[in-house]
N, CA, C and O of each residue as an XYZ file, in Angstrom:
268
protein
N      -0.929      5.620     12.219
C      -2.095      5.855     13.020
C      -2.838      7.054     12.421
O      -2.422      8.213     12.392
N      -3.995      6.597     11.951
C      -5.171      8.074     11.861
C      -5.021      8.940     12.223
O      -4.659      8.905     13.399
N      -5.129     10.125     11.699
C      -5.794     11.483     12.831
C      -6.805     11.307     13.214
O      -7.595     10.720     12.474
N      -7.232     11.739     14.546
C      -8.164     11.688     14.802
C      -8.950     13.034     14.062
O      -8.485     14.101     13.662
N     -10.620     12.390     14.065
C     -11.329     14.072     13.433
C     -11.131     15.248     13.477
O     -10.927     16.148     12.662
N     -11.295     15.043     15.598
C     -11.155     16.464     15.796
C      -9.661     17.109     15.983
O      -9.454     18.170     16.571
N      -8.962     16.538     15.564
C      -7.203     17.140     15.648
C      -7.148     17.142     13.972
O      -6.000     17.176     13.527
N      -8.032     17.117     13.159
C      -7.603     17.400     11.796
C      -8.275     18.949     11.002
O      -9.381     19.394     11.311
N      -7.577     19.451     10.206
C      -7.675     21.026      9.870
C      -7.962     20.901      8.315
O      -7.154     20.596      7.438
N      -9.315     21.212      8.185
C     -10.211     20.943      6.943
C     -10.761     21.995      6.367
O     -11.080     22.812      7.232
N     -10.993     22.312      5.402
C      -9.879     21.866      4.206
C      -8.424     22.188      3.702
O      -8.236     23.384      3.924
N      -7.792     21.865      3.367
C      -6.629     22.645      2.622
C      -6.483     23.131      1.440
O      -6.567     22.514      0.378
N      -6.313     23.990      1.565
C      -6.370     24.952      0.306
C      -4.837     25.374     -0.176
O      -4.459     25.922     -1.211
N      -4.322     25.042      0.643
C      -2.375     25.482     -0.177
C      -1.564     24.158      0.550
O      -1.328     23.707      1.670
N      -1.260     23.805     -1.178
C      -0.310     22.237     -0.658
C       0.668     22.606      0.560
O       1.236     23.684      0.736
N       0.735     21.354      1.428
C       0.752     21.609      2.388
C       2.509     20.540      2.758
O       2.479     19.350      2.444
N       3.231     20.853      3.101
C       4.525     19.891      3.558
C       5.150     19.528      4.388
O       5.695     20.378      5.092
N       5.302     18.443      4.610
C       5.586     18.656      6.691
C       6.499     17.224      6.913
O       6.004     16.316      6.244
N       7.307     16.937      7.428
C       8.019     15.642      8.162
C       7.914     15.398      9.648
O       6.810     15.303     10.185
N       8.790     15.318     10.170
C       9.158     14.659     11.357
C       8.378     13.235     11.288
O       8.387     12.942     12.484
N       7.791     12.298     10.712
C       7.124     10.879     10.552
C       7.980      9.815     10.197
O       7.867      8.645     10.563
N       8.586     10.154      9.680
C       9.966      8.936      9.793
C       8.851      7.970      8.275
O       9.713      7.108      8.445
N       8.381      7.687      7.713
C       7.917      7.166      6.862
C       8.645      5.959      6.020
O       9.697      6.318      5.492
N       8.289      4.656      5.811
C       8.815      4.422      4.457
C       8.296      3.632      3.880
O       7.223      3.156      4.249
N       9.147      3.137      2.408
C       8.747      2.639      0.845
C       8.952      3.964      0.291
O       9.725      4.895      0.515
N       7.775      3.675     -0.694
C       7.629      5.009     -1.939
C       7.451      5.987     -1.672
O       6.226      5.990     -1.551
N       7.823      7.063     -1.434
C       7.260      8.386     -1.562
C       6.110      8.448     -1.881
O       5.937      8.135     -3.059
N       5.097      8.759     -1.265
C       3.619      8.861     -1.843
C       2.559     10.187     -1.002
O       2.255     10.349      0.180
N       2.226     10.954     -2.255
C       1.426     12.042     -1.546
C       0.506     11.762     -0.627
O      -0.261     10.911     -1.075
N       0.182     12.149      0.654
C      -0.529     11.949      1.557
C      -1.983     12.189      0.952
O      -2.870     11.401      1.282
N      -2.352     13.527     -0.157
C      -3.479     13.671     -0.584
C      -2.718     14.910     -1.501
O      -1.541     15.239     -1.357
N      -3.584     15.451     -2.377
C      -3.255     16.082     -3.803
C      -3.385     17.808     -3.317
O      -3.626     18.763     -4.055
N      -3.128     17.810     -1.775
C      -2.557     19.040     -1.195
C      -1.712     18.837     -0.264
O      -1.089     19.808      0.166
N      -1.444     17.329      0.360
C      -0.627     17.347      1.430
C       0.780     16.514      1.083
O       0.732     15.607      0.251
N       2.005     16.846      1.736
C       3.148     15.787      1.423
C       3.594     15.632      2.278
O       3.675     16.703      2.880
N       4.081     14.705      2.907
C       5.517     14.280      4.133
C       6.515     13.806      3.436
O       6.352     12.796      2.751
N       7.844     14.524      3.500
C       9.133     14.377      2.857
C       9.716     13.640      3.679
O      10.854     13.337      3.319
N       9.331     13.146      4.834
C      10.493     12.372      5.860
C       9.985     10.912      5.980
O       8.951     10.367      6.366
N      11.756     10.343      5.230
C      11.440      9.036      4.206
C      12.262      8.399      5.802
O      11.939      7.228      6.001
N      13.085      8.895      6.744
C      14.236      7.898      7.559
C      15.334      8.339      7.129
O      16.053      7.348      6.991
N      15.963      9.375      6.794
C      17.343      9.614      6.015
C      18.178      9.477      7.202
O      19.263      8.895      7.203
N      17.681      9.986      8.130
C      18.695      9.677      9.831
C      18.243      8.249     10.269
O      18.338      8.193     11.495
N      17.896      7.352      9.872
C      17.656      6.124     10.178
C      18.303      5.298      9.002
O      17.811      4.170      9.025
N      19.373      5.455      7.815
C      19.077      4.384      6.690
C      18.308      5.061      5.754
O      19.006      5.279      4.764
N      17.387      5.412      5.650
C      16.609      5.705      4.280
C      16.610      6.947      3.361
O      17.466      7.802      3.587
N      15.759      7.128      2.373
C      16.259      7.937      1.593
C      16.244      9.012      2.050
O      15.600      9.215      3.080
N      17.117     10.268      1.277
C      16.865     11.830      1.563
C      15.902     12.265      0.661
O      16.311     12.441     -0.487
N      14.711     12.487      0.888
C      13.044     13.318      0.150
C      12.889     14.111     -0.007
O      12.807     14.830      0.989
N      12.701     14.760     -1.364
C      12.464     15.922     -1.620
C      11.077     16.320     -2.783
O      10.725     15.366     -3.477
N      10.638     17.090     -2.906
C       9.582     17.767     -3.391
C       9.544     18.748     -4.518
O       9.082     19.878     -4.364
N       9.974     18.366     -5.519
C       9.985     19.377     -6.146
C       8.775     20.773     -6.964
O       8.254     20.928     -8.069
N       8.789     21.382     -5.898
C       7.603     22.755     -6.093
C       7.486     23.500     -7.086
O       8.305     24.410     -7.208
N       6.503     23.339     -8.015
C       7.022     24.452     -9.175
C       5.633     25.872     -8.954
O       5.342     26.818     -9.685
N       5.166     25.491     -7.852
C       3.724     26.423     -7.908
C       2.445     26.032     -7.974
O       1.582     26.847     -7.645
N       1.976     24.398     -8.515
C       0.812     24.123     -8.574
C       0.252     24.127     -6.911
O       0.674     24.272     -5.764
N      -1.013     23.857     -7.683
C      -1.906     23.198     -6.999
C      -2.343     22.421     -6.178
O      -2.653     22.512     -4.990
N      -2.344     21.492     -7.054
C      -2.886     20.190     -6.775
C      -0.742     19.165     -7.047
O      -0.047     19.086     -8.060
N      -0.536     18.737     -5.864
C       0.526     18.578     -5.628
C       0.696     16.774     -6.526
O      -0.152     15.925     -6.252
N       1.721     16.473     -7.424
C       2.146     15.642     -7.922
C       3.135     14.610     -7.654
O       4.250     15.039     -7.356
N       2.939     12.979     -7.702
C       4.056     12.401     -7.163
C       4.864     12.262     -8.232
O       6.002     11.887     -7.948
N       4.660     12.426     -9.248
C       6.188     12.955    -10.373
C       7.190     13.753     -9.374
O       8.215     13.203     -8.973
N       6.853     15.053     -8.999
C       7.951     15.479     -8.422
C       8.300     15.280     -7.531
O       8.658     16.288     -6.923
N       8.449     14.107     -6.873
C       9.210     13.636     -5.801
C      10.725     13.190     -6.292
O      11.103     12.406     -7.163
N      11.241     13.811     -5.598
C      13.150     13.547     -5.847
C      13.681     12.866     -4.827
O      13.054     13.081     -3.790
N      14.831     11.927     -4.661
C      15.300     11.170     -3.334
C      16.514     10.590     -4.016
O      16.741     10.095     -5.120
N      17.440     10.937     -2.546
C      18.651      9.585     -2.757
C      19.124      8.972     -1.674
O      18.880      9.342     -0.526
N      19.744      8.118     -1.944
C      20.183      7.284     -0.115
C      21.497      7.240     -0.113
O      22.099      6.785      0.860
């Protein structure tokens, strides 16, 4: 489900990381500052991780996971 407009916080300026969404498939950046690491690991699915080295603009190369 969308955010709605006015419940969304614009712009982001420092990649940003957050779960509790229960998510799944691929790991995939929400946007090239935002990530959700929560793949279902307490449901079955993988354990998600992020690997941070300092950028920017946030990369789905560094996504790490195992089940």
């Amino acid at each position: 489900m969308p955010i709605p407009e006015h419940a969304r916080v614009e712009p982001v300026v420092k990649p940003t990381f957050f779960g509790h969404y229960w998510l799944t498939g691929t790991p995939l950046l929400q946007s090239n500052k935002a990530v959700c690491i929560d793949y279902s690991a307490g449901n079955g699915g993988p354990l998600v991780a992020y690997r941070f080295d300092g950028e920017q603009d946030l990369s789905p190369d560094h996504f790490v996971s195992v089940t």
